[in-house]
C-alpha positions as CSV (number, residue, x, y, z in Angstrom):
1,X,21.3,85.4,20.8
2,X,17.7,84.2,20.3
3,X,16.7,81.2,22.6
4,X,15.8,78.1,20.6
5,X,12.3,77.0,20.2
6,X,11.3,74.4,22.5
7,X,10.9,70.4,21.1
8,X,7.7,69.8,19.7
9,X,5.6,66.9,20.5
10,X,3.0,65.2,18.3
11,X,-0.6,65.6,19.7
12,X,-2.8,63.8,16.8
13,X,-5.2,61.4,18.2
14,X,-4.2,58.8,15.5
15,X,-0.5,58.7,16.3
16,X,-1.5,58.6,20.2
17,X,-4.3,55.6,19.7
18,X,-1.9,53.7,17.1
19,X,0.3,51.7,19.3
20,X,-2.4,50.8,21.9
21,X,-4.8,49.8,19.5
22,X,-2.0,47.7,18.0
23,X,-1.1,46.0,20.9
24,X,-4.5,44.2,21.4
25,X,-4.6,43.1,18.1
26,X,-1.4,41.4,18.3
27,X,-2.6,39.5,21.3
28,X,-6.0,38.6,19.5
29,X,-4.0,37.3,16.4
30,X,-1.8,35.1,18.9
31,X,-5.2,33.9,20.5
32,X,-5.9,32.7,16.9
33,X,-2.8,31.2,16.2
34,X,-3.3,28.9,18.9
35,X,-6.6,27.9,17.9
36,X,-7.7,24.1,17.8
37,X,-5.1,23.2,20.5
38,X,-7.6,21.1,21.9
39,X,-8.4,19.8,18.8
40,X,-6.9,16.3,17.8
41,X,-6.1,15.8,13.7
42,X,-3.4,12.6,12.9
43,X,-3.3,11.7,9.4
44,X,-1.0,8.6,8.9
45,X,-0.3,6.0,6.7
46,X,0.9,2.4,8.4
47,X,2.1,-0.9,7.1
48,X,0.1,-4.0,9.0
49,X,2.0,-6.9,8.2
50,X,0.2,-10.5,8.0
51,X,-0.7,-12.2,10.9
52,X,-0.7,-8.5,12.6
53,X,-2.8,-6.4,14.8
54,X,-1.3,-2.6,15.0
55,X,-3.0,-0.3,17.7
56,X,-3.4,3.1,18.7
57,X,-4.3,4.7,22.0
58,X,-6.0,8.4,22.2
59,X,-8.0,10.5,24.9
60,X,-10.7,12.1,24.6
61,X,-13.0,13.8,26.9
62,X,-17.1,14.1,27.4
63,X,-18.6,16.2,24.8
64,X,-16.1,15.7,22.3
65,X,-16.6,13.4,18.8
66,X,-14.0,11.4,17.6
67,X,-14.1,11.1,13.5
68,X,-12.1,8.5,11.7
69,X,-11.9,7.6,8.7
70,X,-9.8,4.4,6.8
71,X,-8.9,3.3,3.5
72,X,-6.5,0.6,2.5
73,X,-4.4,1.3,-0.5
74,X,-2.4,-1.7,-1.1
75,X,-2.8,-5.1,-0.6
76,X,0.6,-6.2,-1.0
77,X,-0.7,-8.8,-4.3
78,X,-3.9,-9.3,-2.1
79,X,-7.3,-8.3,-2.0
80,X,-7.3,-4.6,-0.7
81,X,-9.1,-5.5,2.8
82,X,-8.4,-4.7,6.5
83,X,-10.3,-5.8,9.9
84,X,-11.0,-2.2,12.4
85,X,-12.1,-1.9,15.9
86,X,-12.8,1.1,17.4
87,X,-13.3,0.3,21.5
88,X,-13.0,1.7,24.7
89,X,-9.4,1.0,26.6
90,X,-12.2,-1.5,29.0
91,X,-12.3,-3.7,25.8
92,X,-15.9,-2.5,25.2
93,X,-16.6,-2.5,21.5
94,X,-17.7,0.8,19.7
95,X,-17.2,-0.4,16.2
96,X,-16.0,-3.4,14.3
97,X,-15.7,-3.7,10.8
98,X,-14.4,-7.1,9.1
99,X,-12.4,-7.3,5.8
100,X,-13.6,-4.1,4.5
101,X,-11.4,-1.6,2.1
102,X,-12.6,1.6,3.3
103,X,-15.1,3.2,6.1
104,X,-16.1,6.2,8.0
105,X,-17.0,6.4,12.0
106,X,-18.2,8.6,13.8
107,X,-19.2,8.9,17.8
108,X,-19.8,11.5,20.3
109,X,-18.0,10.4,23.2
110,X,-20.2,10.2,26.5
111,X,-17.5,10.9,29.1
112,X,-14.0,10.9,29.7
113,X,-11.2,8.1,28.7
114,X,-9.1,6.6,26.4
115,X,-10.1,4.6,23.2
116,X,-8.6,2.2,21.2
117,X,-8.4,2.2,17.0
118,X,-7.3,-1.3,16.2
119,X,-6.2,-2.8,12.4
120,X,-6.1,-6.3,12.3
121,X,-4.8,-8.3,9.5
122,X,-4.4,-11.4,11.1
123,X,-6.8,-13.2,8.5
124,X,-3.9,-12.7,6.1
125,X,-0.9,-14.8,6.0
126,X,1.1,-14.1,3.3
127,X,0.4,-10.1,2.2
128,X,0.9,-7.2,4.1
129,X,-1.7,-4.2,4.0
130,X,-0.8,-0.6,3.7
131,X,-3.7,1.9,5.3
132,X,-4.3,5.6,5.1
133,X,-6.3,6.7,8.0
134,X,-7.3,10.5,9.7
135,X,-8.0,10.6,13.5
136,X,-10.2,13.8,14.4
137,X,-10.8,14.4,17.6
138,X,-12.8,17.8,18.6
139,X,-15.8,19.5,19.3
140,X,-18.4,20.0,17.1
141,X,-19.7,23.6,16.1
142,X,-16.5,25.0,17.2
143,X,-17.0,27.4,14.2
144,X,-18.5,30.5,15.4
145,X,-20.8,32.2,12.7
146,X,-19.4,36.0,12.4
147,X,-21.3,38.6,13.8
148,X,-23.6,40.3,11.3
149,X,-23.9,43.8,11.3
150,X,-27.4,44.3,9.6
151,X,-28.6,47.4,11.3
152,X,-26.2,50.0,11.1
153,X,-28.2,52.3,13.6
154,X,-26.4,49.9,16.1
155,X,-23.1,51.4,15.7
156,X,-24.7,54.9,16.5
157,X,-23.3,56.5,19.9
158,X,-20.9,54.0,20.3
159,X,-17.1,55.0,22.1
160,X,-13.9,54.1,19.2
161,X,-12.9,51.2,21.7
162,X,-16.3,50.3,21.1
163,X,-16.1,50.4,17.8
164,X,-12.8,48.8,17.7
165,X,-13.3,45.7,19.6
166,X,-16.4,44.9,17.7
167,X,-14.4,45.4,14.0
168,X,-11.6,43.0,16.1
169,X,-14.3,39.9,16.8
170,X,-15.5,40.7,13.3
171,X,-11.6,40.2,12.2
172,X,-11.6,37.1,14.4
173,X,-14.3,35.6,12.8
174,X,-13.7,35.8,9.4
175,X,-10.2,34.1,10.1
176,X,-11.8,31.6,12.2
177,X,-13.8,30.5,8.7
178,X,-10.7,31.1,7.1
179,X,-8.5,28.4,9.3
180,X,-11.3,26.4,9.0
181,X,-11.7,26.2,5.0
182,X,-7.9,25.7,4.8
183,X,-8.7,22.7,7.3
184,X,-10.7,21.1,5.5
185,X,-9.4,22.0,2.1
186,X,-6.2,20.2,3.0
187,X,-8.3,17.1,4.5
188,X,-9.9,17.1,1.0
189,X,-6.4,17.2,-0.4
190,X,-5.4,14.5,1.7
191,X,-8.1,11.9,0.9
192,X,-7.8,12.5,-2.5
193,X,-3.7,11.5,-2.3
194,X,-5.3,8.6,-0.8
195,X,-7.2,7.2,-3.6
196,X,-5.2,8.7,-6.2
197,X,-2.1,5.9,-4.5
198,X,-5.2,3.1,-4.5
199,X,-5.6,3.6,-7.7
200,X,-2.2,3.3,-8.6
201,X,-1.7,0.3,-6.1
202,X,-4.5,-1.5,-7.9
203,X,-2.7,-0.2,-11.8
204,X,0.2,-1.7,-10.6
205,X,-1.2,-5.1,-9.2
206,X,-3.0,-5.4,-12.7
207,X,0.1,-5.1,-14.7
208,X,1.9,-7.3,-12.7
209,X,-0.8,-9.7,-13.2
210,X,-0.7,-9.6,-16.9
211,X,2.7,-10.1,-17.2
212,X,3.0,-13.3,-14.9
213,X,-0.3,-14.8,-16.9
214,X,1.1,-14.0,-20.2
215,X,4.5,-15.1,-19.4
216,X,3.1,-18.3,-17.9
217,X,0.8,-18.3,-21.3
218,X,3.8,-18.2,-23.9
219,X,6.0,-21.1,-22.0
220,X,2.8,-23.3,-22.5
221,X,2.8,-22.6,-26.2
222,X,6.8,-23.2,-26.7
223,X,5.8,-26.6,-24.8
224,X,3.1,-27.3,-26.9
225,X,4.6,-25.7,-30.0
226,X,7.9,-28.0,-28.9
227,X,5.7,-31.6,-28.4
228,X,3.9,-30.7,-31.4
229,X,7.3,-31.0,-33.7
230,X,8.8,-33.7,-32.3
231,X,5.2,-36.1,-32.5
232,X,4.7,-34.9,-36.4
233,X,8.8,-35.9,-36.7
234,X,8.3,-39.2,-35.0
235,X,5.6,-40.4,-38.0
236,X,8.5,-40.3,-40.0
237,X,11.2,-41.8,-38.2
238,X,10.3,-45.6,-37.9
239,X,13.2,-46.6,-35.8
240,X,12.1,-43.7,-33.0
241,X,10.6,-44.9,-29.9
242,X,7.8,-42.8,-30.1
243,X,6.5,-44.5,-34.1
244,X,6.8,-47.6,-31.9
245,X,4.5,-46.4,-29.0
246,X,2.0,-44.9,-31.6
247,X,2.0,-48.3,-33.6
248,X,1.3,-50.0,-30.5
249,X,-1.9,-48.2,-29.3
């Protein structure tokens, strides 16, 4: 009885290189996906009733910038207005805007500490105010350009893991600009949801307007309309008490 061949085992480079070339790119995609930890983005949208001050608290450390940005988009049947401070958590002022709708800051921070982002409607005593603000809080330049390949002599003599690591920053890169469009595609987004429920706020306030002026409009004329009859009747009617008062003056 013939013996049975022996098991075969694959030898081809690609199959042997697959699994530890794929192993580093997993980890250089989970690097990515924890990109812009450090990075602080709040986009939220608060109700500061009258008479109020509402306050937020935030760190941020040396070398960062903080970026804010603040629009009101209803004024509860009052002017669309809002008092900010931006200060340090010392009560030194940064910035300080009074009754203003909308406005954009921006300020490298010098060193270490907390800072305070104050709206204050306390000028208002009768309508609340409804602001849309974003809070970013990062480094500037954090985008890294990708690495341009423009002489291709360069690649010459180099080793696959070479090659391979500089196609993997070349990856990175190009989904660093990526995240970073989407960013700021959606902060885009988000500002314009902001105006776009402005606008409507103000629509709204408008219409509501109209109707209270014009219902206020029409019971003058029924009054009017009303007196009107009842003065033309009286002429007539010499036993009235009105023919008497006319006669009189």
């Amino acid at each position: 009885m013939a013996a049975s061949p022996p098991p075969r085992y694959s030898t081809h480079p690609y199959r042997a290189t697959t699994w530890q070339w794929s192993y580093p790119l997993l980890l250089t995609l989970l690097q990515l996906s924890t990109l812009g930890v450090f990075a602080l983005q709040k986009e939220l949208t608060i109700n500061v009733a009258p008479g109020n001050v509402d306050c937020f608290f935030e760190s941020a450390k040396a070398g960062q910038t903080i970026d804010i940005e603040y629009q009101v988009i209803d004024g509860g049947h009052g002017d669309l207005d809002i008092s900010f401070e931006l200060a340090e958590a010392t009560g030194r002022t940064i910035f300080a805007d009074y009754k203003k709708s909308d406005n954009i800051h921006q300020f490298p921070v010098p060193y270490d500490g907390e800072y305070k982002f104050c709206f204050d409607n306390g000028f208002s005593r009768s309508n609340s105010k409804t602001v849309f603000f974003e809070l970013i809080i990062g480094r500037e330049g954090d985008q890294d350009d990708p690495a341009g390949w423009s002489d291709i002599d360069l690649l010459d003599g180099l080793t696959p893991e070479e090659f391979y690591d500089m196609k993997v920053q070349d990856m990175e890169d190009a989904i660093k600009r990526v995240r970073n469009n989407l960013t700021k595609a959606r902060q885009l987004q988000d500002v314009l949801r902001s105006h776009e429920a402005r606008d409507r706020n103000v629509a709204e306030e408008n219409y509501f307007k109209v109707n209270v002026w014009s219902f206020f409009q029409i019971l003058v004329m029924v009054a009017v309309g009303t007196l009107q009859v009842f003065m033309v009747k009286s002429l007539f009617d010499v036993d009235s008490r009105a023919y008497k008062l006319l006669t009189k003056l």
